[in-house]
C-alpha positions in Angstrom: 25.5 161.3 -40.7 29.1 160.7 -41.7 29.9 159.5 -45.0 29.7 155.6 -45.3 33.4 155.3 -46.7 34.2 157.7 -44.0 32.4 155.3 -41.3 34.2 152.0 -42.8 37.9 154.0 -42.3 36.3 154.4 -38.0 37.6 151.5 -36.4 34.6 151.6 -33.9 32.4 151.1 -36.8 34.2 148.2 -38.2 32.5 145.4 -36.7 29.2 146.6 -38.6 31.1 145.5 -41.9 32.9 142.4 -40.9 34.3 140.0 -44.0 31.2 137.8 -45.2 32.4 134.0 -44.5 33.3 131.8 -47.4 30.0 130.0 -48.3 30.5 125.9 -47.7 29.7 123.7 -50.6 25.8 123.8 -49.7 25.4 126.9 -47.8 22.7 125.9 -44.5 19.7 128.5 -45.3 20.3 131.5 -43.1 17.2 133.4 -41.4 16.8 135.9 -44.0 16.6 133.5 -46.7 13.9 131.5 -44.7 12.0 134.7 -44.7 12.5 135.8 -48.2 11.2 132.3 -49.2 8.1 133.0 -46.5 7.4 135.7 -48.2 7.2 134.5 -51.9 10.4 136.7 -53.1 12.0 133.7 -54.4 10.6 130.7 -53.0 7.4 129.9 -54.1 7.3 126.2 -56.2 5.2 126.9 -59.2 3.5 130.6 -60.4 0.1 129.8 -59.0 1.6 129.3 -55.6 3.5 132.3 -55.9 -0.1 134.0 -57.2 -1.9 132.2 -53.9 0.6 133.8 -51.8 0.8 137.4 -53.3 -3.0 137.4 -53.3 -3.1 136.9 -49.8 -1.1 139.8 -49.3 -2.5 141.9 -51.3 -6.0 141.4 -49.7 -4.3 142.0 -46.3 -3.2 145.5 -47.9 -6.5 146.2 -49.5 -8.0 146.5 -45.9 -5.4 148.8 -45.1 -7.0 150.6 -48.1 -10.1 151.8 -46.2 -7.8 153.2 -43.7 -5.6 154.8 -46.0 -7.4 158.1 -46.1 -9.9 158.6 -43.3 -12.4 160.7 -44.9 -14.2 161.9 -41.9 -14.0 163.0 -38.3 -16.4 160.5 -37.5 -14.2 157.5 -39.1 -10.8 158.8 -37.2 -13.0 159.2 -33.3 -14.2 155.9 -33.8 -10.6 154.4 -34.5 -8.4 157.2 -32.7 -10.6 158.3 -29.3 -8.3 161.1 -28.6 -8.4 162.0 -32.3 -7.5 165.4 -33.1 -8.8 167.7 -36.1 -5.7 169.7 -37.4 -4.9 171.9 -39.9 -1.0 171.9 -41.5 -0.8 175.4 -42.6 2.1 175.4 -44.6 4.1 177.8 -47.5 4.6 174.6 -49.5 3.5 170.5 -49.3 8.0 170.3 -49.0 9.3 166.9 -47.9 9.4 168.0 -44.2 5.5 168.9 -44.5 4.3 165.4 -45.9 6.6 163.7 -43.3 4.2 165.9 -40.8 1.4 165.2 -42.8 1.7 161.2 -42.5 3.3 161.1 -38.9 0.0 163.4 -37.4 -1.9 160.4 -39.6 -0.5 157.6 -38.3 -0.8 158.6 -34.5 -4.7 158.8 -35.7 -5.2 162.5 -36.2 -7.8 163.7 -38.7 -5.5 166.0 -40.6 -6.0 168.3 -44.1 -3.4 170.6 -45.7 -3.5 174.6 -46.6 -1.2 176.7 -48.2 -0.2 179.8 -46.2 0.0 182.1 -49.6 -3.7 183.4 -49.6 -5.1 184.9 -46.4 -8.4 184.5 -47.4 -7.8 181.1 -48.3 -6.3 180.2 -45.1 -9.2 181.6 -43.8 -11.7 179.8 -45.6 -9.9 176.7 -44.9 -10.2 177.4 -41.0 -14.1 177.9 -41.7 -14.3 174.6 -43.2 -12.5 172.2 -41.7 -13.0 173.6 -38.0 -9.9 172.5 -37.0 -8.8 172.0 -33.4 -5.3 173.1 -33.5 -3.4 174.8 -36.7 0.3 173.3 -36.9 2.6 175.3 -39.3 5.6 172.8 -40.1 6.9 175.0 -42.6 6.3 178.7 -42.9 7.3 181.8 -44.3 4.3 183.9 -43.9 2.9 185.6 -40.5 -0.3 184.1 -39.5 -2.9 187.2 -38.4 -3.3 188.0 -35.3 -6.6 187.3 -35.0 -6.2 183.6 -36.0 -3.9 182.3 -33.5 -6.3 184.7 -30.7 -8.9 182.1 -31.8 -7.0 178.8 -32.5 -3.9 177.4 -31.3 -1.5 177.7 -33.6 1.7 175.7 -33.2 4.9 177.0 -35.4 7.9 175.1 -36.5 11.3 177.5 -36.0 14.5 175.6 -37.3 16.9 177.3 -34.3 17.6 176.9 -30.8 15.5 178.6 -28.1 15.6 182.2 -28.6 17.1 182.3 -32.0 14.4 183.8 -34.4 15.1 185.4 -38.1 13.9 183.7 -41.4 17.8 182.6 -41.8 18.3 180.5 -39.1 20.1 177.7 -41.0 22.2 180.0 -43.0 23.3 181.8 -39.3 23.8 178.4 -37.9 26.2 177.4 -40.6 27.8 180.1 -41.3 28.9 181.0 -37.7 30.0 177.4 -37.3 27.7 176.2 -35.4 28.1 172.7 -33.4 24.5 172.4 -32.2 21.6 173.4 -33.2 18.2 172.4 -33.4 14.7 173.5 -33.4 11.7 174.7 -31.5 7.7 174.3 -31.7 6.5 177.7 -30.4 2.7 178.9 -30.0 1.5 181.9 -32.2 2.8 185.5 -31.1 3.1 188.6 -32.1 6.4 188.9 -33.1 7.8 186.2 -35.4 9.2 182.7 -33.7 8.6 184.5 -29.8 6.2 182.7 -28.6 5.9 180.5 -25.9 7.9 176.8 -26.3 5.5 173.9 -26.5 8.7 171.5 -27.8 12.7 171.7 -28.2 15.1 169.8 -29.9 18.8 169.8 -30.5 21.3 168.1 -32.3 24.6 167.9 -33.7 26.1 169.6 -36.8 28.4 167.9 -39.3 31.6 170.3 -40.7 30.5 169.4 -43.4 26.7 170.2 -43.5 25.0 172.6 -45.9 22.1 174.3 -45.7 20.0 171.1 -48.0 21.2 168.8 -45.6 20.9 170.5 -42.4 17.4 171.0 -43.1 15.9 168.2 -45.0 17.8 165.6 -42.8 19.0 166.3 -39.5 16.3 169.3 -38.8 13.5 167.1 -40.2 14.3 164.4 -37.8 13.9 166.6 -34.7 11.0 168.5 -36.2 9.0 165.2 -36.6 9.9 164.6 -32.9 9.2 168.3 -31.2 6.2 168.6 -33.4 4.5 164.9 -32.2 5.4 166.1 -28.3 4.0 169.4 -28.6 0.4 167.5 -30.4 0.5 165.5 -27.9 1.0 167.9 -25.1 -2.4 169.6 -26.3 -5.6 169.5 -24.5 -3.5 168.6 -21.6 -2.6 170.7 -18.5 0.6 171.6 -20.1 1.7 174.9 -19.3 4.0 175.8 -22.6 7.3 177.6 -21.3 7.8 181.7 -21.7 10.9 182.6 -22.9 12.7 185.7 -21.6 15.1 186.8 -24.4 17.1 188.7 -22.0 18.2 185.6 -19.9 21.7 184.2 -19.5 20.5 180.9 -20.2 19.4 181.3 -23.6 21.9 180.8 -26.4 19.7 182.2 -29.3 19.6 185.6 -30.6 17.4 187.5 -33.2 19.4 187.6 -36.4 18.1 189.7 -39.7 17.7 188.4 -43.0 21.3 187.4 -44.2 22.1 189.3 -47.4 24.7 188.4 -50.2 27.2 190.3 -48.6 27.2 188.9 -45.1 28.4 185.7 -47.5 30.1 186.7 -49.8 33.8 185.4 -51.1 37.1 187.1 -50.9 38.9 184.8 -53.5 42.0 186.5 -53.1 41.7 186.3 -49.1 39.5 183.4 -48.4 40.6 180.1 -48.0 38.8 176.4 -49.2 37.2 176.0 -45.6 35.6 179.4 -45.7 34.2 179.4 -49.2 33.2 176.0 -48.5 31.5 177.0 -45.0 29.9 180.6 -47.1 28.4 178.1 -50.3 27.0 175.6 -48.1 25.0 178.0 -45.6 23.2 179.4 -49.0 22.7 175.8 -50.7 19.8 175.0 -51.7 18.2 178.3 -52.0 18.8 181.3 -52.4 22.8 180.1 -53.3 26.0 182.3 -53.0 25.6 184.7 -55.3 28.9 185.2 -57.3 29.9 187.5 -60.0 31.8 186.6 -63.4 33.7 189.5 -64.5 34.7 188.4 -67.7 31.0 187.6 -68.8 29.3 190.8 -67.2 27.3 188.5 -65.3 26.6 186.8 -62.1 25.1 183.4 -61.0 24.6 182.0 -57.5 26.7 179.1 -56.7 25.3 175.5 -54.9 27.0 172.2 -53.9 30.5 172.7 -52.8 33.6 170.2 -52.6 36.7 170.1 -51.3 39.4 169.1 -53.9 42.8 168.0 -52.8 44.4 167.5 -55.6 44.6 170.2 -57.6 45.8 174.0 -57.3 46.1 176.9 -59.4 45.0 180.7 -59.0 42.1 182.2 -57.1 39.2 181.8 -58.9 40.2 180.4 -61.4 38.7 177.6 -63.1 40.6 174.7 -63.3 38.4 171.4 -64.5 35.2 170.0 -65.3 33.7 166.9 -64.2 30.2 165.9 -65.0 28.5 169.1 -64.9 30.5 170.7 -61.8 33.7 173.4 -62.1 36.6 173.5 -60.3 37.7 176.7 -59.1 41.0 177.5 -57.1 41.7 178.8 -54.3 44.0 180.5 -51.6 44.9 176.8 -50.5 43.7 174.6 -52.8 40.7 174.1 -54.7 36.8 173.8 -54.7 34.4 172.2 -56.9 30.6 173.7 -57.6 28.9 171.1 -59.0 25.3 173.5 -59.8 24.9 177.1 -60.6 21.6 179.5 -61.7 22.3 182.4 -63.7 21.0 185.5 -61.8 19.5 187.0 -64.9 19.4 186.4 -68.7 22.1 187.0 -70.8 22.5 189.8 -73.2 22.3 187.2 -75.9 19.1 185.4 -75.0 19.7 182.7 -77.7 23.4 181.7 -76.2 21.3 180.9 -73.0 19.9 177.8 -74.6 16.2 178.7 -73.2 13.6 178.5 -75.9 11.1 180.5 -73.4 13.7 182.8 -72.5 11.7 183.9 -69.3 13.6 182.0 -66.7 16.7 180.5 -65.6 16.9 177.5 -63.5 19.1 175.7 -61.8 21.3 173.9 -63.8 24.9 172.1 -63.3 27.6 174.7 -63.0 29.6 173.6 -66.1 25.9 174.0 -68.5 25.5 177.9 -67.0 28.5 179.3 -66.7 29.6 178.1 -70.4 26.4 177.4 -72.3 24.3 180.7 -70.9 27.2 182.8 -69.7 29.5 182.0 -72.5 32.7 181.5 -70.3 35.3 179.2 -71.8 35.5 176.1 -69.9 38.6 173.8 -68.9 39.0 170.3 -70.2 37.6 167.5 -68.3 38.9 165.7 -65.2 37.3 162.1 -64.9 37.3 160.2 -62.1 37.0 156.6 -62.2 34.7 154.1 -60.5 36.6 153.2 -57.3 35.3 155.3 -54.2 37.8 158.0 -53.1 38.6 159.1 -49.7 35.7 160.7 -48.4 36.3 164.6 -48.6 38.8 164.7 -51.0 37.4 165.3 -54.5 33.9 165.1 -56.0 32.3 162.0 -57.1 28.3 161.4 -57.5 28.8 158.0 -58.3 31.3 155.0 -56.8 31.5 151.5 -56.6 33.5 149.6 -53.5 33.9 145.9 -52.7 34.0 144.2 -49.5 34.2 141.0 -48.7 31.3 139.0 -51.6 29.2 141.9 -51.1 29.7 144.6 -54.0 28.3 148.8 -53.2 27.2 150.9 -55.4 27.0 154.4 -54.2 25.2 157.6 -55.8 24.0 160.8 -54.4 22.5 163.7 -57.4 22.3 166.9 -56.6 18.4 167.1 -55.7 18.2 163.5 -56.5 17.2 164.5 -60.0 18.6 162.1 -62.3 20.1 163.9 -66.3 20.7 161.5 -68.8 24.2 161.2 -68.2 23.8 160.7 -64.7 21.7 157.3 -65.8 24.1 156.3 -68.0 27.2 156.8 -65.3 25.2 155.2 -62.8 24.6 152.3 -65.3 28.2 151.8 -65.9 29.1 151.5 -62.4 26.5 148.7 -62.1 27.5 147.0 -65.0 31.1 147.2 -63.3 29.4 145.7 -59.6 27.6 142.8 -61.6 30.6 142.3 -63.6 33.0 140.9 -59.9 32.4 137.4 -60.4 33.7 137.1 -56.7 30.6 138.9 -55.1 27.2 137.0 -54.5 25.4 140.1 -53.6 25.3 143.7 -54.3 23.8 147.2 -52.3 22.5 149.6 -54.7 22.4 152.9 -52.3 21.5 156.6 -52.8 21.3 159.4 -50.6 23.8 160.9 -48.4 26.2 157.8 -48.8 28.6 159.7 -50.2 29.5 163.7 -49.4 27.4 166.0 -47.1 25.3 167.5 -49.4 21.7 166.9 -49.2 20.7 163.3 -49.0 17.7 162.4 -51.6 17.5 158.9 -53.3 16.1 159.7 -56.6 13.7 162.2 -57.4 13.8 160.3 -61.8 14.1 162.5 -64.4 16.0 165.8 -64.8 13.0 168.3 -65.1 15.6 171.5 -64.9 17.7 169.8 -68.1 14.8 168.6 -70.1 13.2 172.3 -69.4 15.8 174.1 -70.5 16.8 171.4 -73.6 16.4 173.0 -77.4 14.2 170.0 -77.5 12.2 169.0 -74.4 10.4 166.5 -75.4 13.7 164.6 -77.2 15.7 165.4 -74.0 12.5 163.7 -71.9 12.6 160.8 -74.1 16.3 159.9 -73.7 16.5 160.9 -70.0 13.2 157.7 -69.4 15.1 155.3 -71.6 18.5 156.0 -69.8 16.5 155.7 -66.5 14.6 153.0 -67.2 18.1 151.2 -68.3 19.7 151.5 -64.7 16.4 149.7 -63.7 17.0 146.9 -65.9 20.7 146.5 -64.8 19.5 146.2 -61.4 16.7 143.4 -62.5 18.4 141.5 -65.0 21.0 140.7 -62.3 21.0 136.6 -62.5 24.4 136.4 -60.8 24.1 138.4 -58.2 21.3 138.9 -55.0 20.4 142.3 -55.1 19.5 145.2 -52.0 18.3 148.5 -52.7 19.0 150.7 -49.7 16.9 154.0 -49.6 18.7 156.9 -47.6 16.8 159.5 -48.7 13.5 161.0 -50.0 12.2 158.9 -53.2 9.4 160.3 -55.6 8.2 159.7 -59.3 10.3 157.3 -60.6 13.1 157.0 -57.9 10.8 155.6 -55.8 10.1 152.7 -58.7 13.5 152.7 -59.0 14.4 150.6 -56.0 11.2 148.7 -56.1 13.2 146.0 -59.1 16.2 145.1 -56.0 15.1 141.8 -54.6 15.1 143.3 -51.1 14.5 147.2 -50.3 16.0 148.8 -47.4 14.5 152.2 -46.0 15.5 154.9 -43.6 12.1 155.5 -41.4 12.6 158.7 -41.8 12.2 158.4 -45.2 9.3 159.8 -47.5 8.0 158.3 -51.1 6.2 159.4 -53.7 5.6 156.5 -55.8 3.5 158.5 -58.3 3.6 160.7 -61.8 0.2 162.0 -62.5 0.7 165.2 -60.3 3.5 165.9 -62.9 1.6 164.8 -66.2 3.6 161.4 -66.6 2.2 158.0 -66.9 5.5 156.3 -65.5 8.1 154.4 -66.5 10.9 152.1 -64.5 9.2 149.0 -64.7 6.8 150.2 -62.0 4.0 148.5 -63.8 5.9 145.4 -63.3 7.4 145.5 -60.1 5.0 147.8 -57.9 1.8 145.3 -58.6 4.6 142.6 -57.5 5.1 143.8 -54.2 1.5 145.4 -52.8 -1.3 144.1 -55.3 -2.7 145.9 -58.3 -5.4 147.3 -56.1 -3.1 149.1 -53.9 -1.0 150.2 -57.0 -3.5 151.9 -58.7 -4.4 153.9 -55.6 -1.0 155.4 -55.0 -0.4 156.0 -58.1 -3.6 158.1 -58.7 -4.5 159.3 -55.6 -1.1 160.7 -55.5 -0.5 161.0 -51.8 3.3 160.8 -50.1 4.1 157.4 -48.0 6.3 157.3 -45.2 8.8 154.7 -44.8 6.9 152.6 -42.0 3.5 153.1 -44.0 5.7 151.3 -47.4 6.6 148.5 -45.1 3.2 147.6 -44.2 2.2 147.7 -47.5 4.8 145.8 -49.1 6.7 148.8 -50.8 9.4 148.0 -48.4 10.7 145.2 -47.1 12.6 146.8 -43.6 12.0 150.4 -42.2 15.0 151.3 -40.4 15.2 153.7 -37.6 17.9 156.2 -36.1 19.8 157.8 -38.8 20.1 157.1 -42.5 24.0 155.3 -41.7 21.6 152.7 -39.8 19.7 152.0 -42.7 22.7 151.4 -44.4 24.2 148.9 -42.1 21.2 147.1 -42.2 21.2 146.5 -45.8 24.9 145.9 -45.5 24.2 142.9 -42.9 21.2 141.4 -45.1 23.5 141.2 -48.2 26.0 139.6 -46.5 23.5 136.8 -44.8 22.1 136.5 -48.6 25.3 135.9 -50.2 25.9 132.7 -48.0 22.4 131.7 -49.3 23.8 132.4 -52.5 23.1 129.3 -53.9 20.0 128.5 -53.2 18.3 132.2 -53.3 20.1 132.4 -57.1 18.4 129.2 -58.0 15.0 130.4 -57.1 15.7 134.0 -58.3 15.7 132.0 -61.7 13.5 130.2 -61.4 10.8 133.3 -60.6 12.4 134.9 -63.4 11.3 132.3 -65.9 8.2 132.2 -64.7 7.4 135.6 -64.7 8.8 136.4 -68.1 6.3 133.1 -69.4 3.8 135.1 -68.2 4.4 138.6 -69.0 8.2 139.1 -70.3 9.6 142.2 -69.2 10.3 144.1 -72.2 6.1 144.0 -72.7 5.9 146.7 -69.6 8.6 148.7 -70.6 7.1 148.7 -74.1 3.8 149.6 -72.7 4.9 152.4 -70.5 7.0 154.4 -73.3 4.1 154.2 -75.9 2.6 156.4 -72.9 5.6 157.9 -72.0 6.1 159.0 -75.4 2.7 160.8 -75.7 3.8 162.4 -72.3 6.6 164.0 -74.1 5.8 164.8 -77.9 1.7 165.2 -77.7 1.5 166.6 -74.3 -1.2 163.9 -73.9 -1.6 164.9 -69.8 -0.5 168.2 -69.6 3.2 167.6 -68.7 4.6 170.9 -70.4 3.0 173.1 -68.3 3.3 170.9 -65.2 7.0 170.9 -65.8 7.2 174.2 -66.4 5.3 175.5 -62.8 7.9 173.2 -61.0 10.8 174.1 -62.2 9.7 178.1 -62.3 8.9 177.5 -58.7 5.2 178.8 -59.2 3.3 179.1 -56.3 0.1 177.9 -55.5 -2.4 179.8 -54.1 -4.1 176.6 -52.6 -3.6 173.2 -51.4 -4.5 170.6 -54.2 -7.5 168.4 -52.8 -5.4 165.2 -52.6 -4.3 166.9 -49.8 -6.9 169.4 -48.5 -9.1 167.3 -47.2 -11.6 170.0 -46.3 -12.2 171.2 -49.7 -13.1 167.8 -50.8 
């Protein structure tokens, strides 16, 4: 997935973009606007209709309820005849293992989740749920022998046929790798050598990191190689031997890459290889990197070319929200996030009240709050979207045609404070053109080639590691909760939210207040707080009832299980799942906010007209009201436990089981 600037500048991709044409006096009603009025968004005559319509909805998605969990093998043979009992044996319920999770469901399969951290557990879980096959999407523990002797177990490897090693990304990258892709192998002795049930392959970006590679592009084939080798079970498939030794085969056993097989010569090394070395360790574990002048190190994450600055090796040239600047041999690089590798001699300098761990943070808040470095003045950069590649921007704004973009993509789609308020700013700028009619609200990876999530809400690192918590908390849900009003107090403009990336907690509410939402299929949401002790905020009272029915609302928010895109459109969540790649998604909302813009007219008309009917019946400010009185025991009493939620995830703690949301066989 190229950038989307860096798509617009591709002459082939041009005609996906084409100017909107000047809307006539009384715009004719264009097919989306028919169906946006269909469907009650804006064109319903009076508050009861618009009540008539959404209850028939929402008791259209209340009988998806009953299917929404099948809670026995009896329930799924009945629906599913060639329904299958497996077991996702997993080292963590990570993005790419829910997207397993809900794909096996969909196709009908009786699924439950384990974690792979406790062998007993495992095999207690196995006991239980009697599963027919064992499917490991994501693991970093060796399953005993005598398990996959018994049962069929079915391993994800993120390489090529024959590559094995537990860095397979970091190799791939690293080396410069122009394919890749990844392989479903059956149980073996030796780690990833077993036989090949299903292969995929695809192409690597330049400018791919490690996040990326593997939440996006290796995701997508995983979700395909994994569904062919299910389906290949139970059949007279014959799963394919390979012999290492062979010409044929491209991949190699590779160790465990160490620091040093990374590491940066800042005297020798030039941007594109310190780019190329940070990238293959984003995510985790990071380039580690040591700091001379403070005695200490930190491992480095989310690197950016900058063109337009130079000075001496490694040495640090600007700020810009959060990230550092460093130069280089050639030029420069920015590192927007950092984690000190241990704690400062002066524990109190390292702004953690707990003083036990340190977390990931943005560059510029560890390496001169905790490692006491003195930092160079600030570089802004302003609204309008640079050339792709050239500098580092989180957040942009571009105009084409009437249709106005706002673009964002957060490290870890975790949103600080400031982040909220930047983002705000630049949508106060988009609503502010009075020559556009319609405006794209996109997040993901619409902007660099760093890992593509929407929004993930809050900050949980900064408000962690905050001399106040709680204070930092409540500003970072009022700043949030601000960028949701922008988007829905928008009477001028038509409004798409276009979601290229994993959504939970609050990003997923986020987009819910855009009069259309837009979705990658590939995408997975998480339109709940409780797992994290928060009641919620972002309007989702308001605006998640809206679109699937109070019934439905209250059961993802506390049952607490991840949707895929495709299962959000059929309930409502989302208006259009998109297939192919996340730059599809985007030129589908592209297209449906230039069709609404010559329906500007009349879909601004009824846009009011719901408006003031909606705030007669329950004005706005009432939810947001209601859900910080919450909020606010969230934060300052503790009221459901969110210290000490916050504090496992951003430690990283491990669980030694699968909650029973998801592990079905312990329910």
């Amino acid at each position: 997935l190229k950038p989307f600037w860096q798509q617009l500048a591709n002459p082939a991709l041009r005609h996906c973009f084409p100017q909107a044409p000047r809307p006539a006096a009384r715009p004719a009603m264009t097919t989306i606007a028919r169906t946006l009025l269909r469907r009650g968004m804006f064109g319903c005559v009076s508050m009861n209709e618009w009540k008539e319509e959404r209850s028939h909805k929402t008791r259209r998605v209340n009988l998806k309820a009953a299917d929404f969990m099948l809670r026995s093998k009896e329930e799924a043979v009945a629906k599913h005849p060639r329904c299958l009992r497996i077991l996702l044996l997993a080292s963590a319920y990570n993005g790419l293992t829910q997207a397993v999770h809900r794909r096996l469901r969909s196709l009908g399969h009786h699924v439950s989740v384990e974690f792979a951290a406790q062998e007993q557990v495992v095999r207690d879980a196995i006991a239980s749920f009697g599963p027919d096959l064992i499917v490991c999407p994501f693991l970093k523990e060796f399953v005993p022998a005598d398990i996959f002797r018994a049962h069929k177990v079915l391993i994800l490897h993120p390489g090529i046929i024959g590559d094995r090693g537990p860095s397979s990304i970091d190799w791939a990258i690293l080396q410069g790798q122009r394919e890749w892709g990844v392989v479903v192998v059956e149980g073996a002795e030796e780690y990833d050598a077993g036989a090949v049930w299903a292969s995929r392959t695809f192409q690597v970006p330049a400018d791919a990191t490690k996040s990326r590679m593997y939440g996006d592009l290796v995701s997508s084939a995983a979700l395909s190689a994994i569904e062919e080798a299910v389906g290949h079970f139970g059949t007279d498939f014959v799963p394919e031997s390979v012999d290492f030794s062979g010409s044929w085969v491209r991949g190699r056993k590779l160790p465990l890459m160490k620091q040093a097989d990374c590491a940066i010569d800042w005297e020798k090394d030039g941007t594109e290889a310190i780019l190329r070395n940070v990238r293959a360790r984003d995510g985790q574990p990071g380039l580690l990197q040591r700091f001379p002048a403070a005695s200490a190190s930190a491992y480095l994450y989310g690197a950016h070319r900058e063109d337009g600055l130079v000075g001496q090796p490694f040495q640090m040239l600007a700020t810009r929200n959060g990230a550092v600047c460093f130069g280089t041999t050639d030029g420069a690089v920015w590192i927007t996030h950092a984690r000190a590798s241990k704690l400062t001699r002066d524990a109190a300098r390292a702004c953690v009240p707990h003083g036990d761990k340190l977390y990931k943070l943005p560059a510029a808040v560890v390496l001169g709050e905790q490692l006491g470095l003195p930092l160079p003045k600030e570089l802004p950069v302003g609204l309008d979207c640079q050339v792709p590649g050239s500098t580092f921007q989180d957040v942009a704004y571009q105009k084409r045609g009437n249709v106005g973009f706002v673009l964002f993509q957060f490290y870890n789609g975790a949103m600080a404070t400031e982040d909220c308020r930047r983002l705000q700013r630049c949508l106060q700028h988009a609503k502010a053109q009075a020559d556009t009619q319609a405006i794209v609200i996109a997040g993901g990876a619409v902007l660099h080639g760093g890992a593509g999530y929407f929004s993930n809400g809050i900050h949980l690192n900064a408000i962690d590691v905050a001399r106040d918590p709680a204070q930092e908390g409540w500003e970072n849900i009022n700043a949030i909760d601000d960028v949701v009003l922008e988007i829905l107090d928008s009477p001028q403009h038509l409004t798409v939210a276009c979601v290229c990336g994993n959504a939970g907690a609050g990003g997923a509410m986020l987009p819910l207040a855009a009069d259309r939402v837009v979705a990658g299929e590939r995408v997975v949401f998480n339109p709940h707080y409780a797992t994290m002790g928060l009641y919620g905020s972002e309007y989702w009272t308001r605006s998640l009832p809206k679109r699937v029915g109070n019934a439905m609302a209250d059961e993802l928010t506390t049952r607490c299980l991840p949707l895929n895109a495709r299962e959000a459109e059929e309930l409502g969540m989302v208006d259009a799942a998109v297939p192919g790649p996340m730059s599809a998604a985007l030129d589908r909302a592209s297209s449906d906010a230039r069709r609404m813009a010559a329906s500007a007219e009349v879909l601004l008309g009824k846009k009011a007209q719901l408006r003031k009917q909606e705030e007669a019946e329950k004005p706005w400010h009432v939810y947001r009201e209601e859900e910080l009185r919450e909020m606010r025991a969230n934060f300052f009493d503790d009221s459901l436990g969110f210290a000490a939620c916050r504090r496992a995830f951003v430690g990283k703690e491990r669980a030694d089981a699968a909650p029973t949301r998801i592990a079905g066989h312990r329910r």
